[in-house]
Each structure stands twice: as structure tokens, then as C-alpha cells.
C-alpha positions in Angstrom: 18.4 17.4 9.6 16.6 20.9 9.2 13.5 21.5 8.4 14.0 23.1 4.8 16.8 20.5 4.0 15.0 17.4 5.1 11.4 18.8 3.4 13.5 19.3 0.1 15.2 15.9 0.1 12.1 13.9 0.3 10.8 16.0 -2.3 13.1 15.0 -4.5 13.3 11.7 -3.8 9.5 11.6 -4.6 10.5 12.8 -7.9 13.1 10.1 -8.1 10.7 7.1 -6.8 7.4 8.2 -8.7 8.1 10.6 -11.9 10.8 10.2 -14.5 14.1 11.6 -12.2 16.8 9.0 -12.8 19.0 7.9 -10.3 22.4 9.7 -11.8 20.3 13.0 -11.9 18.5 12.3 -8.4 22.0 11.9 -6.3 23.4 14.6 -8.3 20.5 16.8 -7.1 20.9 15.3 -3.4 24.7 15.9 -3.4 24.3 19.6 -3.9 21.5 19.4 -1.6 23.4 18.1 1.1 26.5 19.7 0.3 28.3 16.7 0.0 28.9 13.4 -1.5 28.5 11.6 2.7 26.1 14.0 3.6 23.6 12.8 0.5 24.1 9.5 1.3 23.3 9.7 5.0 20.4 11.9 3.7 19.1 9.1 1.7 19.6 6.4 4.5 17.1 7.8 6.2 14.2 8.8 3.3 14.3 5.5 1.8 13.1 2.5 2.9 15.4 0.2 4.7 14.8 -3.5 4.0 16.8 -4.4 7.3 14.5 -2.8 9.3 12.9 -5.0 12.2 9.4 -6.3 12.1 7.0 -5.2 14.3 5.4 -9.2 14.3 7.8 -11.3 13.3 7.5 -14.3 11.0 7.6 -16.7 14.0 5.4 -14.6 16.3 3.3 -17.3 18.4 -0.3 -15.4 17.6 0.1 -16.2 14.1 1.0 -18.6 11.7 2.1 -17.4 7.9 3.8 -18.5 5.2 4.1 -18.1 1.2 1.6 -19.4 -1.1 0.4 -19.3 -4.9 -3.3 -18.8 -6.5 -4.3 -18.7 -10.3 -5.6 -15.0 -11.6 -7.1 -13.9 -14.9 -5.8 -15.7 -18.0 -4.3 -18.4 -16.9 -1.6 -16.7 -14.7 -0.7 -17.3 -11.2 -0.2 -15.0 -7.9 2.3 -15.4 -5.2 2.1 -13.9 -2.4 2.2 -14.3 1.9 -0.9 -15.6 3.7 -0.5 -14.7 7.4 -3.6 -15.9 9.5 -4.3 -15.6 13.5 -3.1 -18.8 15.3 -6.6 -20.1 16.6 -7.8 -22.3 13.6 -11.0 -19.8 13.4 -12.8 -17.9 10.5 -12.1 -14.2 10.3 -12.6 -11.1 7.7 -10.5 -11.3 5.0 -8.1 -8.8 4.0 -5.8 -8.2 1.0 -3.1 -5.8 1.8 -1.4 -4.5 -1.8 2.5 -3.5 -1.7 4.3 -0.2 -2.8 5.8 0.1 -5.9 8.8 -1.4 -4.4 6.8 -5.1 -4.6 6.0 -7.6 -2.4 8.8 -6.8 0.4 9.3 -7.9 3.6 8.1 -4.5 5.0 4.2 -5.4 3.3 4.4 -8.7 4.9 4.9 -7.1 8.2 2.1 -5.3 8.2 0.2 -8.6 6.9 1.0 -10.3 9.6 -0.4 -7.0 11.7 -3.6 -7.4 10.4 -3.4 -11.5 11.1 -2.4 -10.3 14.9 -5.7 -7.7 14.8 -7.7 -10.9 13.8 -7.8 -11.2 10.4 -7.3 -13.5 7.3 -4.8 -11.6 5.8 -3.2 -11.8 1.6 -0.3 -10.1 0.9 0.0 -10.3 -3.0 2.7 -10.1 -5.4 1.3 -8.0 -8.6 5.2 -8.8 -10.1 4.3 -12.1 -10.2 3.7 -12.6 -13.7 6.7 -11.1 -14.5 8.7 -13.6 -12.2 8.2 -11.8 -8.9 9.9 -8.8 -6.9 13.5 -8.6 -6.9 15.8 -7.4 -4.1 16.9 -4.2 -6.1 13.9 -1.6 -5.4 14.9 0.1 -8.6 14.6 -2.5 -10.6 11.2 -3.2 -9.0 10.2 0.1 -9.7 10.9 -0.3 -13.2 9.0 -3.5 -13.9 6.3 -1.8 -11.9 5.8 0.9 -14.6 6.4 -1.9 -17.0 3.3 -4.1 -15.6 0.1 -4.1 -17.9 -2.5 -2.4 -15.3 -5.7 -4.0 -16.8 -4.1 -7.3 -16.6 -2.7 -6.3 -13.2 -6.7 -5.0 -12.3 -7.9 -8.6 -13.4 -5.2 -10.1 -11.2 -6.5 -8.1 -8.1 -10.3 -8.9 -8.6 -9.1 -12.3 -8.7 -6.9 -12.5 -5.7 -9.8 -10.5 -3.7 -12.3 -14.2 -5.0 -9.3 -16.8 -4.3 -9.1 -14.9 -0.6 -13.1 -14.8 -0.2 -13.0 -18.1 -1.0 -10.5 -19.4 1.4 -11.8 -21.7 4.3 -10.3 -19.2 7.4 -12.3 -16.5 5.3 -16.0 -15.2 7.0 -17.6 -11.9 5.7 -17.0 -9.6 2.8 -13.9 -9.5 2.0 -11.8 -6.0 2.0 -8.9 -4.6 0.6 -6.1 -2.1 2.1 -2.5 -0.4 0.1 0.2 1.7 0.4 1.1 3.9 -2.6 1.0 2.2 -5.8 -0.8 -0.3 -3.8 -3.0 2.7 -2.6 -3.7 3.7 -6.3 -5.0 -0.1 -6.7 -7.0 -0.1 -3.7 -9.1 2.9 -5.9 -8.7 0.4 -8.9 -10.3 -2.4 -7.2 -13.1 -0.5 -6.2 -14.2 0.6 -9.0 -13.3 -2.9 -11.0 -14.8 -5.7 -8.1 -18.5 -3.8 -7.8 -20.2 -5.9 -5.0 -17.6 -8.6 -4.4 -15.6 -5.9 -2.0 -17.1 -5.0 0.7 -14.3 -2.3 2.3 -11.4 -0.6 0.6 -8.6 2.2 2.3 -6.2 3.4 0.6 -3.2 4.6 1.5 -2.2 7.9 -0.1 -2.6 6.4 -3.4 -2.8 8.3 -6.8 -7.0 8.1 -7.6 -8.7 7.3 -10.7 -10.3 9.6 -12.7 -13.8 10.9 -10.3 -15.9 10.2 -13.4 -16.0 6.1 -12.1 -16.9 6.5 -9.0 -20.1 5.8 -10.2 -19.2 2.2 -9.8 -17.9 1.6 -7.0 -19.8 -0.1 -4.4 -17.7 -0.5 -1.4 -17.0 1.1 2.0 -13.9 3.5 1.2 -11.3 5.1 3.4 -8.3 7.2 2.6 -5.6 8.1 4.2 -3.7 11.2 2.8 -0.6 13.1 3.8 -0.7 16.9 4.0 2.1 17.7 2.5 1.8 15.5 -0.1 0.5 17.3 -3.3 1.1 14.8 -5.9 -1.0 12.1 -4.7 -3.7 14.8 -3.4 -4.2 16.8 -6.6 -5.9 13.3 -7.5 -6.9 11.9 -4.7 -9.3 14.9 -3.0 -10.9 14.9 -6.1 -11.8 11.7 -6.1 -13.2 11.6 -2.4 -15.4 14.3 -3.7 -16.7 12.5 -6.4 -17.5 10.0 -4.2 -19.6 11.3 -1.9 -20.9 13.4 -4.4 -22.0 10.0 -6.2 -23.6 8.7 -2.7 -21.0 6.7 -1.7 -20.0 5.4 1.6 -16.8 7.5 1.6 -14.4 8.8 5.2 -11.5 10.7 4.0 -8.6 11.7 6.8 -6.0 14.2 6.0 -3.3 14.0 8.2 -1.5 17.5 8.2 2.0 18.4 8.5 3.2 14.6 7.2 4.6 13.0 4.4 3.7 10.2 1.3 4.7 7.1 3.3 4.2 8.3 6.8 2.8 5.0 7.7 6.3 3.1 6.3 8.0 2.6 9.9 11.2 1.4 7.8 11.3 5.1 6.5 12.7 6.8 9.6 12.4 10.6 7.7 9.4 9.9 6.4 7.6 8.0 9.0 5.5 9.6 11.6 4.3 7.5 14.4 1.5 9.2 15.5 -0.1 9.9 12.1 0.5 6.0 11.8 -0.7 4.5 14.8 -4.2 6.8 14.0 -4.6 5.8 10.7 -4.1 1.9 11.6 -6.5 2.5 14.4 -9.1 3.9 12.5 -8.7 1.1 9.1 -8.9 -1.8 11.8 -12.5 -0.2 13.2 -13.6 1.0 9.5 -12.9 -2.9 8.0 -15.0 -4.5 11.3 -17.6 -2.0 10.5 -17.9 -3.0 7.1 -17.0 -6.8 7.9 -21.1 -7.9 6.1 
């Protein structure tokens, strides 16, 4: 698609997936976009993520060995989520990876069993859990995402980050990596597990407000995308209060890309490049930080 076109498509499907845009009002907007009720739709196939899309490691790749499991959280709840851990029986760094606000989907449990593959003990949790886990409709996931209690959802995170630095395939400080929503927790976490995380990268993720970075006291990273101005009208601000508050902080802005440019099932919004850098440098930040 053109340049113009495609930039004001995934625009509005931002709108759509993160502000108050309903769906009759979004593909409205999209059809007089596209000029057309086939041309929207083909538009959309290739902004939105496609839960077909293959794996990069598959679930029965021969480095690894994953599979689902269950942990209790704060107040007597319980987690679910994907454990994916390298094949050799070892200890390695543990690392949570958090999900879009799309849930636990079979996209996040890909790049779980990535990080299992780059030699780590790996947690993929399900923050729907407590609210009987992510369904296959993304909008409806969305929706019981906004619906979540985030303090309650907060407690569940420090908790998941103690059940994983716990676990017996777990050595060193434990560290924590999202996408999106799961980027905006990553920020959470920081600030909420004080000196129980030892590394945190986020992943173009709305930021807290800058007056807590005080208390974080983890290794961050983030990982913005240039043309995205709704997560960076937090998010700079934030890296700035960090390393205005002393922090251990490396921010990357990767120019000329999209929110999601590291979500290969997005073909619009996906940029390999931009990807493949910012994996590179989160796999050499968390084994710098490993404690």
C-alpha cells in the first residue's frame, strides 16, 4: 500500500486497539480510508496481528522443552502461563516475558520459547488469568484487559517474577521483558519489585508517571518506535526521569517504525531490521545484568 494510506490505517487502528474507537466506528473509518468495503479488509489483514502466523521456534523444537503450567499470586489467586526452558537440564537466567493487550497468545509464547533457545529460563504469564484466561477473540481480550484491576494485576507480576526466581532451572537475578501493555507493566514492575528484579526492557510501553522512578532499582531498557507518539509522550519522559534519578537506564529509539515493530505476525507493522536490533541488544543487556 502507499505510504500516506498505510501510515493512516495503522493510525487508526491504534486508535481502535488502545483508546476508546469502537469497532463499527473503526471499519467505518477504514472503509472510507481504503475506498472500499475489500480494500479495508485486506488493509486490516495485514495491520493486525494474525494468530496463524508461523513460529519462529516451534513448540516441538529439539533445543527446548515447554509446556503450560500454573503458580499461586497475591491473594490467594493463581497464574497460568507457558514455561519454555533450553533442553540441557541446566540452570539459566530467568526471564518473564509479559503479553500485549491481546493476552497470553501463541505469538508471546513464540518469543518465550526464543528466549529459552538464547539460553534462558523463560515465563510467559497470563495476567487474564484471574478472570478465566485469554480468549481466542482479541476484542474481547482487549476488553477484559481494560477491565483487569492493575494493582491486583501489579501484585500478580511481583509474584510471578518470585515463583520464576524460585524455580530450580532459575540462576541469577531474575528479569523481566513486554510488548505493549506488557511494556507498560514491565515499567510497573520496576517500580513495584525494588531489588527482587534485577533487568527490565520494555517494549514501547505506555510509562508511569516519572515522579516513581525514584524507586526503581533495576537495569532498564526501552525500546520505542519513532513514529509512535502515544506511547512516547510517556515514555521519553520517563527515561528522563530515570537517569535524571541515577538510574541504570539505555533508551533506543528506532526511527521511521511503528508501535509493534517487533510483532513478526503484524506484516504492516513489523520491521525486521528494527526487530532483529532490538532482540539483539535485550539478549546482551539481560546477560549483563544476569547478578
Amino acid at each position: 500500500m502507499d505510504d500516506p494510506l498505510r501510515s493512516a490505517a495503522i493510525a487508526l487502528y491504534d486508535r481502535y486497539t488502545h483508546e476508546t474507537l469502537d469497532r463499527r466506528a473503526f471499519m467505518n473509518e477504514l472503509t472510507r480510508l481504503a475506498g472500499g468495503t475489500a480494500a479495508a479488509s485486506a488493509l486490516l489483514a495485514g495491520i493486525a496481528a494474525d494468530p496463524a502466523a508461523a513460529a519462529l521456534v516451534p513448540p516441538d523444537d529439539r533445543r527446548i522443552e515447554a509446556a503450560e503450567t500454573s503458580w499461586p499470586t497475591a491473594a490467594g489467586r493463581t497464574m497460568k502461563g507457558y514455561l519454555a526452558l533450553p533442553k540441557d537440564k541446566a540452570k539459566h537466567q530467568p526471564i518473564v516475558v509479559i503479553h500485549e493487550n491481546r493476552g497470553l497468545t501463541d505469538h508471546i509464547r513464540d518469543v518465550a520459547r526464543r528466549l529459552a533457545v538464547a539460553g534462558f529460563t523463560t515465563l510467559a504469564p497470563d495476567f487474564l488469568s484471574p478472570a478465566g484466561g485469554t480468549p481466542a477473540d482479541q476484542d474481547k481480550a482487549r476488553e477484559m484487559i481494560g477491565a483487569l484491576d492493575m494493582p491486583a494485576a501489579v501484585a500478580d507480576g511481583v509474584a510471578t517474577l518470585a515463583f520464576l526466581q524460585r524455580h530450580k532451572r532459575s540462576a541469577g537475578r531474575v528479569g523481566v521483558t513486554g510488548f505493549c501493555w506488557g511494556g507498560a507493566m514491565v515499567d510497573r514492575l520496576s517500580v513495584a519489585a525494588g531489588k527482587s528484579l534485577g533487568s527490565a526492557v520494555s517494549f514501547y510501553g505506555p510509562a508511569p508517571d516519572p515522579a516513581e522512578a525514584s524507586k526503581v532499582q533495576a537495569a532498564v531498557m526501552l525500546h520505542l518506535a519513532g513514529l509512535d507518539q502515544r506511547v512516547n509522550a510517556t515514555a521519553l519522559p520517563w527515561a528522563e526521569a530515570l537517569k535524571a534519578a541515577g538510574k541504570t537506564v539505555e533508551l533506543h529509539v528506532y526511527e521511521g517504525v511503528n508501535h509493534a515493530f517487533h510483532n513478526d505476525t503484524s506484516a504492516e507493522r513489523y520491521d525486521s531490521a528494527a526487530a532483529k536490533l532490538a532482540w539483539d541488544r535485550t539478549l546482551a543487556f539481560f546477560r549483563a545484568h544476569r547478578g
